[in-house]
C-alpha positions in Angstrom: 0.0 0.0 0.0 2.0 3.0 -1.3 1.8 6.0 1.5 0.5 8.3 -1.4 -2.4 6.9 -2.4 -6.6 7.2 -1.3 -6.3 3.7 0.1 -3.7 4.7 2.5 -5.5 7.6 3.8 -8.6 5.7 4.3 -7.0 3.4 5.7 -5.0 5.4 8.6 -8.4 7.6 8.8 -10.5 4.2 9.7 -7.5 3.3 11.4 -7.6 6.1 13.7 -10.9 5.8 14.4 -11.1 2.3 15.5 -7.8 2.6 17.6 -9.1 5.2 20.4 -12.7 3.1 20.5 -11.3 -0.3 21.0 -10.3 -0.8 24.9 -6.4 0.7 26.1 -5.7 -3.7 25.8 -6.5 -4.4 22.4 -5.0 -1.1 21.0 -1.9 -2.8 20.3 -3.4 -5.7 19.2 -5.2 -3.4 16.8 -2.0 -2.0 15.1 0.0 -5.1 15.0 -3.4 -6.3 12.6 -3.2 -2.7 10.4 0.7 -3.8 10.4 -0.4 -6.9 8.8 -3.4 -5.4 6.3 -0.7 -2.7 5.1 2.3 -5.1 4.5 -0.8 -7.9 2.6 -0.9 -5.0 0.0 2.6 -5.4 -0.8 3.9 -7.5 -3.9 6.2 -9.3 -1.9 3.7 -10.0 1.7 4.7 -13.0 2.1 8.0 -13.2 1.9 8.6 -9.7 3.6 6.5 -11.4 7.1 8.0 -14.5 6.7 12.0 -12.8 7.0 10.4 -9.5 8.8 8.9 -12.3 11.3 12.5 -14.4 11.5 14.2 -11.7 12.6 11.5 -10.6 15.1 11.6 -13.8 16.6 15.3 -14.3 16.5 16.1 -11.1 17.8 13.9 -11.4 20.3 14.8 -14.8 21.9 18.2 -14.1 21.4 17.9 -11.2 23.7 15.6 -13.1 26.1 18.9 -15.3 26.2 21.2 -13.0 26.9 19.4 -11.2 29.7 19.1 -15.0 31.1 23.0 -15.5 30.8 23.5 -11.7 31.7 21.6 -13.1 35.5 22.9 -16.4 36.1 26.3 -16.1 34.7 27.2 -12.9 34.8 30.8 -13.2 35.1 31.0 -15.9 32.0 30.4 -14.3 28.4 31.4 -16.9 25.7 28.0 -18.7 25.8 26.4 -15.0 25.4 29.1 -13.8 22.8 28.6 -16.9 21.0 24.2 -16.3 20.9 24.8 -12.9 20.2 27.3 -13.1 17.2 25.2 -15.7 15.7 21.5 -14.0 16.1 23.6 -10.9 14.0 24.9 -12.5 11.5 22.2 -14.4 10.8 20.1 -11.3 10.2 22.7 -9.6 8.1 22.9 -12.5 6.0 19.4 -12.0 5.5 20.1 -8.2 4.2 23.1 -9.3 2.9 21.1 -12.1 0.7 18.2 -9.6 -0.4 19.8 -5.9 -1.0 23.5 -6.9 -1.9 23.4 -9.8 -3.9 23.5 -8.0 -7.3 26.2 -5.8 -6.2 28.5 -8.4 -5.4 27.3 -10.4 -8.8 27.9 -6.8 -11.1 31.9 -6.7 -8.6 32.6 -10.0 -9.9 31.4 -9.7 -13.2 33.4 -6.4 -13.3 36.4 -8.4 -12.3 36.3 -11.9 -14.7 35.9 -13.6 -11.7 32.3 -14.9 -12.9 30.0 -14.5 -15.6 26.3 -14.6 -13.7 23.3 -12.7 -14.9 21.6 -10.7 -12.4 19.3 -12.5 -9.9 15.9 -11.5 -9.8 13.5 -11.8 -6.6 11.7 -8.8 -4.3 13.0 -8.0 -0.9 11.0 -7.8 1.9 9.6 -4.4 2.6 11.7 -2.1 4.7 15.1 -4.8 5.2 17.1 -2.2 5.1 15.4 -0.4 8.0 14.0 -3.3 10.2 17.4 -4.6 10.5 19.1 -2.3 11.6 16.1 -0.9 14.0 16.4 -4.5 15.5 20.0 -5.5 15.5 20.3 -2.1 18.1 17.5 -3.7 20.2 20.2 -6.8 20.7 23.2 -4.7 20.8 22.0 -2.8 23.4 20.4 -5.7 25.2 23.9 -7.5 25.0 25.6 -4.3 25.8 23.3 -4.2 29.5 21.8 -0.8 28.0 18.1 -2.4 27.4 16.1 -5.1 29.6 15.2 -7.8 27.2 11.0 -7.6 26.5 9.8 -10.5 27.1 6.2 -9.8 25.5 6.4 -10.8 22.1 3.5 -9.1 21.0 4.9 -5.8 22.3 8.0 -6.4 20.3 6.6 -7.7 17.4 4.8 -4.8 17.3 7.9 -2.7 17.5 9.8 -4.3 15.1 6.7 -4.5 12.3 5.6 -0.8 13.5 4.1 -0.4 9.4 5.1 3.6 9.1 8.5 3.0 9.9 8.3 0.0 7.1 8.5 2.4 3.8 11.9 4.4 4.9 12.1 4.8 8.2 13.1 6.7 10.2 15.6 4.2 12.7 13.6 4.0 16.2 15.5 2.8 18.7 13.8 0.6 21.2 13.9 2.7 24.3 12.2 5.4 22.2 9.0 3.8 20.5 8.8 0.4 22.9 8.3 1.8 26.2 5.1 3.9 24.7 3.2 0.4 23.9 3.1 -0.7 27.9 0.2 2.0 28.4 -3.0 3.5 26.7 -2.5 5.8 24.0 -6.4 8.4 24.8 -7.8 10.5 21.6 -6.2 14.0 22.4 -7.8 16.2 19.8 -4.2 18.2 19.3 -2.2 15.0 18.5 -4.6 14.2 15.6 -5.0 17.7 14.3 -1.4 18.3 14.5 -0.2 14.7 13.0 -2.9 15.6 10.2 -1.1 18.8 9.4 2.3 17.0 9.0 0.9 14.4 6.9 -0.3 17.1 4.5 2.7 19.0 4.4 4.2 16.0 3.5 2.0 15.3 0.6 2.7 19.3 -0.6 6.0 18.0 -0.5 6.4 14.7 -2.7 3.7 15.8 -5.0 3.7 19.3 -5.5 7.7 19.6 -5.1 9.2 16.6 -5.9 7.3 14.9 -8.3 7.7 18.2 -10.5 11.3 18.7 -9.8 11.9 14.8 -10.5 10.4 15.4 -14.5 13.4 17.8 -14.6 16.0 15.7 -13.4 14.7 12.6 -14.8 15.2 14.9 -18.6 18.5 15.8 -18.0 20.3 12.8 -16.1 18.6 10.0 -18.5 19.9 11.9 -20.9 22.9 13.9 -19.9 25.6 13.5 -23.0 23.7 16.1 -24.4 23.3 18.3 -22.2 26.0 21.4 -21.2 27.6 22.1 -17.7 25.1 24.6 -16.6 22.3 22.1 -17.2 24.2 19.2 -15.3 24.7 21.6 -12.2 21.0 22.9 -12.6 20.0 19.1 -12.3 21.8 18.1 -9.5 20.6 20.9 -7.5 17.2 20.2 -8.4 17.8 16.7 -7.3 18.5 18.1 -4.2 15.0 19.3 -4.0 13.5 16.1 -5.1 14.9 13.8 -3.0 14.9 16.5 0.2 11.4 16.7 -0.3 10.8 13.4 -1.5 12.5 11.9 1.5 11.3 14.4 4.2 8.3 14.4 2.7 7.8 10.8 3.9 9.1 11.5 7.7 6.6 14.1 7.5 3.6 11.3 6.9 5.3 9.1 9.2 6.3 11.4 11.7 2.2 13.0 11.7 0.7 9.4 11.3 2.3 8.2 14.4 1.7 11.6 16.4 -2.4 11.1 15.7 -1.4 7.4 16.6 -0.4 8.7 20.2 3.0 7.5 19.4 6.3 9.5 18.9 9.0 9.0 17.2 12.4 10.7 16.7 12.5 13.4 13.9 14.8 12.9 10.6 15.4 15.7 9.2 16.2 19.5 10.4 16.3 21.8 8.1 19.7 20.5 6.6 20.1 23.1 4.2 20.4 25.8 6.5 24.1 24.1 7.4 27.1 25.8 7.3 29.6 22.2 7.2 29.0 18.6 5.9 29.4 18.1 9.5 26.7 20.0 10.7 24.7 19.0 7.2 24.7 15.0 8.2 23.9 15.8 11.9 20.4 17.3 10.1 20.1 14.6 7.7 18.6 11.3 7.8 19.4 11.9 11.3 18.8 8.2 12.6 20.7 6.3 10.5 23.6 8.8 11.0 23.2 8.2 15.0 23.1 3.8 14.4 26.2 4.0 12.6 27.9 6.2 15.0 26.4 4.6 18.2 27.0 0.9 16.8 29.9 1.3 14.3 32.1 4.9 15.0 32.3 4.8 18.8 32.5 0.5 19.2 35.8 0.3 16.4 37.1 2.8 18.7 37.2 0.6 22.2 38.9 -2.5 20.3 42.1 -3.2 21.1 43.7 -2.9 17.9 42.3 0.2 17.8 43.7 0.6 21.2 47.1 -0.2 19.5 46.7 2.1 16.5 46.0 5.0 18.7 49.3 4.5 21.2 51.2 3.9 18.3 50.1 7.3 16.5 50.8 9.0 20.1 54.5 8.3 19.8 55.4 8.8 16.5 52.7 12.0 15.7 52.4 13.5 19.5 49.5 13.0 21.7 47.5 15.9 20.2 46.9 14.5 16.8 48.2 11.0 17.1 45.0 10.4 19.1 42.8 12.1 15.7 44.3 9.3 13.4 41.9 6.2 15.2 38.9 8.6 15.0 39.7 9.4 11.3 40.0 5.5 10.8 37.1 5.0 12.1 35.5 7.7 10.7 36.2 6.1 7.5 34.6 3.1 8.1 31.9 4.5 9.5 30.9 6.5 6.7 32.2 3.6 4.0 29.6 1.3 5.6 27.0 4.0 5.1 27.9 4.0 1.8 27.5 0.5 0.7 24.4 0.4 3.3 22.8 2.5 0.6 23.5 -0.7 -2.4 26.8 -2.2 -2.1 27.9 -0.2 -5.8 30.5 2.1 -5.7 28.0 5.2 -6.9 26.4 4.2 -3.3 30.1 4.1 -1.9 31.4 6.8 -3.0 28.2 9.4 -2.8 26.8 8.2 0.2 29.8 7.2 1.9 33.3 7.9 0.9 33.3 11.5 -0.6 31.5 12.9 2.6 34.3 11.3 4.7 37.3 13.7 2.5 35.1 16.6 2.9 34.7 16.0 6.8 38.0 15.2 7.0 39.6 17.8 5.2 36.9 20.5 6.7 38.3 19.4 10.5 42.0 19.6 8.9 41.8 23.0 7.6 39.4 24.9 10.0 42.3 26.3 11.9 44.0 27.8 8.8 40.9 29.3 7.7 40.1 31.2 11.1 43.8 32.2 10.8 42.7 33.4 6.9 39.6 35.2 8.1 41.5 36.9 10.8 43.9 38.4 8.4 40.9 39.1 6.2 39.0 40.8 8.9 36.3 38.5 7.9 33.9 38.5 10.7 32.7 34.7 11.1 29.2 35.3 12.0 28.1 37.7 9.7 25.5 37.1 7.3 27.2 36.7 4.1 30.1 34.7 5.8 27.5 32.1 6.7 25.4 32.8 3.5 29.2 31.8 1.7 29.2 28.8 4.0 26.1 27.4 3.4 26.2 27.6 -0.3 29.7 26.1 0.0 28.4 22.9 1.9 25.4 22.8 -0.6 27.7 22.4 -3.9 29.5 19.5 -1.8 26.7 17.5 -0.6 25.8 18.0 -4.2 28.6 16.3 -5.7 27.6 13.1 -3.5 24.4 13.3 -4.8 25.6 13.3 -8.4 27.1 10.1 -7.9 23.8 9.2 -6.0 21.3 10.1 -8.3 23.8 8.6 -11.5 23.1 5.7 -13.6 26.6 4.4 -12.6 30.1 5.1 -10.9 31.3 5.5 -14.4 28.4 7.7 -15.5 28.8 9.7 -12.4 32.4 11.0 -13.4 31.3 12.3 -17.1 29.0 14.2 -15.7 31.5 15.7 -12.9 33.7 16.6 -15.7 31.5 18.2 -17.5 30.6 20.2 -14.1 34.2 20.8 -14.6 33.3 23.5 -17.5 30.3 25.6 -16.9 30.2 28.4 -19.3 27.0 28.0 -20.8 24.7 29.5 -18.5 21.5 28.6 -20.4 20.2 26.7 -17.7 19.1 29.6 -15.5 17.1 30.8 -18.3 13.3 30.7 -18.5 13.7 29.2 -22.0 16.7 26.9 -20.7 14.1 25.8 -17.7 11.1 25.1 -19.7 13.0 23.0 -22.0 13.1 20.0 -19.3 9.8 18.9 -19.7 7.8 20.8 -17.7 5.0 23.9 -19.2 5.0 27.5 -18.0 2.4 26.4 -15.3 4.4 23.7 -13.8 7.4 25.5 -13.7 5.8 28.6 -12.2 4.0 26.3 -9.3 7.5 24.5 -8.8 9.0 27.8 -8.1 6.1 29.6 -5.7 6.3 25.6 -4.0 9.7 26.1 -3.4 9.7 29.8 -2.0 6.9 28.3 0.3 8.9 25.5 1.2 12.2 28.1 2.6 9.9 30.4 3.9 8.3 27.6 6.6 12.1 26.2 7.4 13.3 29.6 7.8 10.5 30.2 10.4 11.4 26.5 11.4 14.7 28.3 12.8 12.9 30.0 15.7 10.3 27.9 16.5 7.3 25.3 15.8 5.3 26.8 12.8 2.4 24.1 13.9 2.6 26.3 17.1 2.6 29.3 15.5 -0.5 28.6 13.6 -2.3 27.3 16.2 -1.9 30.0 18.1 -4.0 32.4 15.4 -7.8 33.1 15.4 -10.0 30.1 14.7 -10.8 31.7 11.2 -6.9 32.2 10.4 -6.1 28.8 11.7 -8.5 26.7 9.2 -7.6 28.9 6.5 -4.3 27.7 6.2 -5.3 23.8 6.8 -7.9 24.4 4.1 -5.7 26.5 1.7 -2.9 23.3 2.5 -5.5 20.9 1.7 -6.6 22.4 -1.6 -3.1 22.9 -2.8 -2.2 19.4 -2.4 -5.6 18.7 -4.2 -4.9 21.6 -6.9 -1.3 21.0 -8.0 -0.4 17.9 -6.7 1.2 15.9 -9.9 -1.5 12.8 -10.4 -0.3 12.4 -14.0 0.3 8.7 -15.2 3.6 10.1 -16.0 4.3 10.4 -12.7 5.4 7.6 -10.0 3.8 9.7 -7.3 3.3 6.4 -5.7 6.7 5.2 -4.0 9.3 7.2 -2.6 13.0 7.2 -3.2 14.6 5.7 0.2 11.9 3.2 0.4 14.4 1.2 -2.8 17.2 0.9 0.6 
């Protein structure tokens, strides 16, 4: 059941409805069911409850196992080692199996090692995500972070939570768990509000993204003959599709699961406003960014041969940076498994992964000489257009990882960075040069307003809840912009047959 679709809103709307009349015990009964009904619309049902429901139930007595071993034996850890290593890479084998399988055919194909057409089967819905959401419910058990739950209903119904299903975000079990041991009452402003966020969502995927995608979709499927100007148009309006795209999702999951009584942690933060990639990937895609630092980046750093690399590095560099080169290490791998977490192929590797590690790397590196540069400048760090500079600077990098995102290959990718390389045709950021991408005078003018809409409510998002803000106008003001929301989503949305308005981009990881 795609999220953009009149099925799915009548669904979460009868949804709603029979969740606050059924009694406080059957409330969880009642969404582990709608988790069932919304994953029996998917192509692949069976086969994503039958792994989604393995690792559920692995996961789950694994833990239960642990927490037993943690009680009687607690000085003894080989027999809880050898449950936890196993129940882990069982369930990456499972993701390993599903997501990567093609990758590692097209790498050995690549090589001559083999000569093996591409497999073809459907994943489960939402591996990606589910995995990882449940390998940090056993890490953390094994860790002594989390009690094990020994209801499995109330864990099942964590781990097959449907919203999170699609693209995530990565709820960790302390967050969303806990908030199934009680009643969840109707509250009038926790349905209004999650209402609101769903709609803004859908202005976002189909009033933003769907119409900046025909644009991208012209000029990247098609991009020999195209000139610089028109390669760095597209991969800034890329930007805006899959930002809104992407967001646009949390924003339905995010306001589904607040009318639900249920909260769950926010993904996005107005990442544009950044001034560093560092600062960028704290405000985007915010949960995976805190797994892979909380289970990956700070655990490589407590091994011993880190350990070793780090003493080592203290006596032949000096204490001061010999101890940077085991977080730079580790940094790299951190950010190389995000990478190939995105699709195991180096465009994935090197866009997701990879190229934000050099920028992060060489952005810690050189921040002293540029205050020292400033200084002699008398460039004034906080000033507007010294932030303004910044921003825009961390924009045009993220970019370039989302060229080699976005391209039909590693190889691809490259071309079209060299022909970034010479940008002297500025036709692009013409009206003729825009409207010859595929979209009419119309479209292009409601992209535009869309988008002015879109920075003017994140820029207000800077100082405050605009959801707040608008509920605290006049009754009359108040339903004017809900109804003016509603009837722009209605009005411009893109419904086209053109148009794949009905899956989003992350929900392919």
């Amino acid at each position: 059941m795609a999220l953009i679709s009149i099925q799915f809103i009548l669904f979460c709307a009868f949804l709603i409805v029979v969740y606050y009349l059924v009694p406080g015990k059957l409330q969880n009964l009642c969404l582990l069911a709608a988790n069932l009904v919304f994953l029996s619309f998917y192509h692949a049902a069976r086969l994503t409850v039958l792994f989604l429901g393995l690792s559920i139930l692995t996961t789950w007595a694994a833990a239960l196992v642990i927490g037993r071993l943690n009680t009687l034996q607690p000085g003894r850890t080989g027999r809880k080692r050898a449950v936890f290593v196993l129940t882990v890479l069982l369930n990456l084998a499972f993701l390993f199996v599903f997501k990567f399988a093609n990758s590692a055919i097209f790498a050995l194909n690549g090589l001559g090692i083999v000569d093996h057409a591409p497999v073809s089967f459907a994943a489960p819905l939402g591996i990606s995500f589910y995995t990882l959401q449940l390998l940090s419910y056993l890490i953390d058990v094994y860790n002594g972070g989390q009690q094990p739950q020994r209801n499995l209903l109330k864990y099942a119904l964590f781990g097959s939570y449907f919203p999170l299903l699609t693209s995530g975000p990565i709820v960790r079990y302390s967050e969303l768990g806990p908030q199934f041991d009680h009643r969840r009452t109707f509250q009038y402003r926790n349905v209004t509000f999650g209402a609101q966020r769903m709609m803004w969502g859908f202005f976002k995927k189909l009033v933003i993204s769907e119409r900046a995608a025909v644009m991208v979709n012209t000029v990247f499927g098609d991009y020999p003959v195209y000139a610089g100007s028109y390669i760095l148009g597209a991969v800034l309006l890329f930007a805006i599709q899959l930002y809104t795209d992407f967001s646009g999702c949390m924003d339905i999951v995010i306001g589904l699961s607040e009318a639900l009584g249920l909260t769950v942690p926010e993904n996005f933060l107005t990442p544009f406003y950044s001034t560093s990639e560092t600062e960028f990937w704290r405000r985007w895609h915010i949960t995976l960014g805190t797994w892979f630092k909380d289970y990956v980046f700070y655990p490589l750093q407590k091994t011993a041969l880190f350990g070793a690399i780090r003493d080592w590095s203290k006596k032949k560099l000096g204490k001061k940076r010999g101890r940077k080169v085991p977080m730079y290490l580790a940094m790299a791998v951190l950010w190389f498994s995000v990478g190939f977490w995105h699709g195991g192929l180096w465009k994935y590797i090197v866009g997701s992964g990879v190229i934000h590690f050099v920028y992060i790397f060489l952005g810690q590196e050189l921040a002293p000489a540029g205050s020292r540069i400033n200084r002699i400048l008398h460039i004034r760090e906080d000033s507007l257009s010294h932030q303004l500079f910044r921003r825009v600077r961390t924009l045009l990098m993220v970019c370039s990882g989302f060229l080699f995102f976005r391209a039909a290959s590693f190889h691809t990718a490259l071309k079209m960075l060299r022909a970034l390389l010479f940008v002297s045709d500025p036709t692009f950021f013409t009206v003729q040069g825009l409207l010859s991408l595929g979209l009419d005078g119309y479209d292009l003018t409601v992209l535009i307003l869309a988008v002015l809409l879109l920075i003017y409510v994140e820029h207000v998002q800077q100082t405050g809840s605009v959801r707040d803000r608008i509920a605290g106008q006049h009754i009359a003001v108040r339903w004017l912009v809900y109804i003016g929301l509603f009837f722009l989503v209605v009005i411009f949305g893109m419904y086209g047959a053109e148009y794949n308005a009905a899956s989003f981009i992350y929900a392919n990881f």
